[in-house]
Residue, then its C-alpha position, 0 to 999 in steps of 0.5 A: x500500500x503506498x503512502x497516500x493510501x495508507x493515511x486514506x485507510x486511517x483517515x476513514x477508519x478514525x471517521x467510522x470509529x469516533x461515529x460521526x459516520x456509519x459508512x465513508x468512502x474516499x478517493x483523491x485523484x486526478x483526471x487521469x488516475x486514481x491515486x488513492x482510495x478507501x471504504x470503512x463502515x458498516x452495510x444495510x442490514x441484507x447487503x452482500x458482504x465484503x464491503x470495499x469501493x463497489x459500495x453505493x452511497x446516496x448522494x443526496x445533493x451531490x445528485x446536483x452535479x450529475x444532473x447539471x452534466x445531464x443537462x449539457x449532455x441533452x443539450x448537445x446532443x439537440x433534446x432540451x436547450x438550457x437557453x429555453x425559459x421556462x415559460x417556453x416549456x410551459x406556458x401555464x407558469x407563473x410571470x415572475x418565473x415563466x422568463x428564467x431560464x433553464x441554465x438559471x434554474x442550475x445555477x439556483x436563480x429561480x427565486x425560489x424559497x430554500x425548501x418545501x416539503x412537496x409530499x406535504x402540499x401535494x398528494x401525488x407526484x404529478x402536483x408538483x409541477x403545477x405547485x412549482x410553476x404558481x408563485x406561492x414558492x417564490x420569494x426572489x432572493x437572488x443567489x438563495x440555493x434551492x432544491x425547488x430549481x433543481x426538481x423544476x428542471x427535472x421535470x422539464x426535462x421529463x415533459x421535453x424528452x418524454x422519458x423519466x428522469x431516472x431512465x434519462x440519467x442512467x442512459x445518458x451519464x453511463x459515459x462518463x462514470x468511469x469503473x464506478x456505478x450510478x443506480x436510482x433505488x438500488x435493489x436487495x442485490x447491491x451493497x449499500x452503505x449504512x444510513x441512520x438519519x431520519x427526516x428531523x431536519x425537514x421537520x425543523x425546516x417545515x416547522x420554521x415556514x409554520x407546517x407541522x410535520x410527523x418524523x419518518x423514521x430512517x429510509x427504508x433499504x435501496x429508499x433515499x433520505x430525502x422526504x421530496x425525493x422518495x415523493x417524487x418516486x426515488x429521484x428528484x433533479x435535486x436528490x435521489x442517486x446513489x453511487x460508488x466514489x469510482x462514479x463521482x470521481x469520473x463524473x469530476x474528471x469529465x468536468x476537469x478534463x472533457x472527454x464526453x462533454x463539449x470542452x466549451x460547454x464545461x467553460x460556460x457552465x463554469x464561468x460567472x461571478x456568484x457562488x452557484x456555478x452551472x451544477x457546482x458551487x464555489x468553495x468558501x475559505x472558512x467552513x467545509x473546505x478549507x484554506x488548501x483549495x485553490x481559485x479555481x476549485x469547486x464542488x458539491x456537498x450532500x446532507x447525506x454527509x458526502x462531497x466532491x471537490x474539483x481544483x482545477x488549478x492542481x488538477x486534483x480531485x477529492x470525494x468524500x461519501x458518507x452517512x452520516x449517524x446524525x443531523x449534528x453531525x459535523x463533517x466539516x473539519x474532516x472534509x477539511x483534512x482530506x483535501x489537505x493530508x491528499x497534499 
């Protein structure tokens, strides 16, 4: 075992061992190689044995850049332009909406409130559309980060191409996973990480917009986390995806190093001046990614307790996928030291 492999095994035993965790994987890389990677932790009850890095996690918000890499890849292959507005895919949306347009909603520009708890305002999957297109979740707060954007886009791409999201993202991201493996409901045959996190949060969350809502116990086998996800069928445009750190780390290096992708299409996505990038966000210096990170870096992070960062200045790459044992969990000095131990 070389030397960054070694302290890999550390770090991801340590992280399981003092519990913050019940599951991680890590892997740190560049667009060519993987340098060095890592699994510890515990499997859902059924799961085959022997866990190592074909073990799937549920991304949760890392869900995000997968689907922003869908979006380019349906755009340049003529199926759904981010150019269109929404009001172009629907004629029905609201005015404050109907102009914004679909590259808008992946960079979280839409105006809408943070969260909602959809499987509370609506009682099948197929009211979610008209709630989103009304104004009642609108609050125009420029650069807010919503996950409303990003389930809105999704269902445009499902009205537009005729296809669910699920079919859609398994289809067209199959290039670009690498060895790594990228599932929507995983099923009694695979193995799955450990998750513990009941839905506390999002009755926090609900209870701060004045919505009662019941606490749901931890998903169920092969379940996401996420309340609106396991609503809208198991994925969302914002959540839902499960997968190995071999898929993120070759949905990274698509981003770094185009192979599928339109080289120019990666550069506009990843041009601007605001927080939220086509799909990704920039890194903050103080919080989850610390001071190593270059000007050029950014990445994406997930409730679950997962995240991918991508230096475009050093060409390196680093995921991080997890479970976390608690809401309180804090991952943020451990996402830290496994972007600076990699240097």
């Amino acid at each position: 075992m070389d030397e960054l492999s070694h302290r890999l095994r550390e770090f991801v035993e340590r992280l399981t061992a003092e519990e913050p965790v019940s599951a991680a994987s890590v892997l740190v890389g560049t667009a060519d190689r993987v340098e060095g990677e890592a699994f510890a932790g515990r499997l859902r009850s059924g799961s085959p044995a022997g866990p190592d890095q074909g073990t799937l996690f549920d991304l949760a918000s890392i869900t995000k850049p997968f689907m922003a890499t869908l979006a380019l890849l349906l755009e340049g292959q003529g199926h759904l332009s981010l150019e269109q507005t929404v009001g172009e895919v629907w004629a029905q949306a609201n005015a404050r909406l109907a102009h914004k347009t679909l590259a808008g909603l992946l960079r979280h520009g839409a105006g809408f409130q943070a969260w909602a708890p959809l499987y509370h305002s609506c009682q099948l999957p197929e009211e979610v559309g008209e709630l989103l297109l009304g104004s009642q979740l609108l609050i125009d707060e420029p650069d807010l980060y919503s996950d409303l954007d990003y389930i809105l886009w999704g269902l445009a791409a499902e009205s537009r191409l005729g296809r669910s999201l699920a079919d859609l993202a398994v289809t067209h991201l199959a290039p670009v996973l690498a060895s790594g493996a990228l599932v929507v409901r995983p099923g009694p045959g695979a193995a799955v990480a450990e998750c513990l996190l009941d839905t506390a949060r999002e009755v926090e969350l609900a209870a701060g917009l004045g919505i009662e809502l019941e606490l749901r116990p931890r998903p169920e086998p092969g379940e996401p986390q996420d309340g609106n996800a396991r609503f809208l069928g198991g994925l969302g445009g914002h959540a839902g995806l499960f997968a190995t750190a071999r898929a993120v780390w070759g949905l990274a290096r698509e981003w770094l190093q185009p192979r599928v992708l339109a080289e120019a299409a990666v550069e506009k996505a990843l041009s601007g001046s605001g927080p939220f990038l086509l799909g990704w966000r920039r890194p903050r210096e103080e919080g989850r990614d610390g001071q190593a990170l270059g000007a050029e870096a950014f990445g994406h992070i997930g409730f679950t307790g997962g995240s991918v960062w991508i230096d475009r200045g050093t060409g390196r790459i680093w995921v991080l996928l997890a479970h976390r044992t608690l809401v309180t969990a804090d991952l943020d000095p451990w996402r830290r030291e496994l972007v600076e131990l990699a240097f």
